[in-house]
C-alpha positions in Angstrom: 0.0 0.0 0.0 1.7 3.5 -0.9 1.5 6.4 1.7 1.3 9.2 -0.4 2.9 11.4 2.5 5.7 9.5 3.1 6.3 8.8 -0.9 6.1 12.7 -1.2 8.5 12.7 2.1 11.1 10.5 0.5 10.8 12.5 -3.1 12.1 15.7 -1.3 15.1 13.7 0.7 15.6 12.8 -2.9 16.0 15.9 -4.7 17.9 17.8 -1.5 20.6 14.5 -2.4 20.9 15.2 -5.6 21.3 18.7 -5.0 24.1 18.0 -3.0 25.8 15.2 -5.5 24.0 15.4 -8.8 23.6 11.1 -9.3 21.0 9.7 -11.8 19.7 6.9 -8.8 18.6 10.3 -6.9 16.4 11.6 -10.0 15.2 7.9 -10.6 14.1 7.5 -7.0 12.1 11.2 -8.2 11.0 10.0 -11.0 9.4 6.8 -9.7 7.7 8.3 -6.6 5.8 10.9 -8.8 4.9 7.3 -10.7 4.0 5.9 -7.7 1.4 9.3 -7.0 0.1 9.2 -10.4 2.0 12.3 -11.6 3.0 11.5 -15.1 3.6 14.8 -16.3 6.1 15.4 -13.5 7.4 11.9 -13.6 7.8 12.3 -17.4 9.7 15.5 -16.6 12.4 13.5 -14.1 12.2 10.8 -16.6 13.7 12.7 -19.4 16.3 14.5 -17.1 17.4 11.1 -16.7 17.7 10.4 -20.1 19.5 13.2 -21.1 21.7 13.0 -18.0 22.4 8.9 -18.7 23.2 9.7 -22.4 25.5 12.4 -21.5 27.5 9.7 -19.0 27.2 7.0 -21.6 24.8 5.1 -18.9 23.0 3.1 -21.3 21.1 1.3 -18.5 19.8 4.4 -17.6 19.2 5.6 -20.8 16.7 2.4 -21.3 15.0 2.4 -17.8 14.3 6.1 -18.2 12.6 5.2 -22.1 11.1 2.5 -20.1 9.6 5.0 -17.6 8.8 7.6 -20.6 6.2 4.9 -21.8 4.9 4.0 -18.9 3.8 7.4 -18.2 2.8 7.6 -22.0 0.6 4.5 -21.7 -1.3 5.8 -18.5 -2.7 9.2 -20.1 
């Protein structure tokens, strides 16, 4: 069962990490939590950040998770 607070809880503990050290895990933990919430839009957002920010590190693991998650929020709307 998700608890919307805490998931919106841990999303901000997420972006105040990546503030401080800018790694893709932080903006996929972002990305899936506005998933989790039913926020495509915003989890579309993250999910291209992490795209572009995989492709520019040559993560192509990354690159196909965040395509993944690009779909998924496509196939909800």
């Amino acid at each position: 069962m998700v608890k919307p607070d805490k998931v919106k809880e841990g999303i901000e503990y997420f972006k105040i990490a990546y503030e401080v050290f800018p790694d893709i895990v932080a903006l996929n933990q972002i990305a899936l939590g506005h998933e989790m919430l039913g926020d495509k839009k915003v989890a579309a957002d993250y999910f291209q950040r992490i795209k572009a920010q995989a492709e520019t590190e040559g993560n192509d693991a990354y690159v196909q998770a965040a395509e993944l998650g690009l779909r998924r929020c496509d196939s909800q709307a």
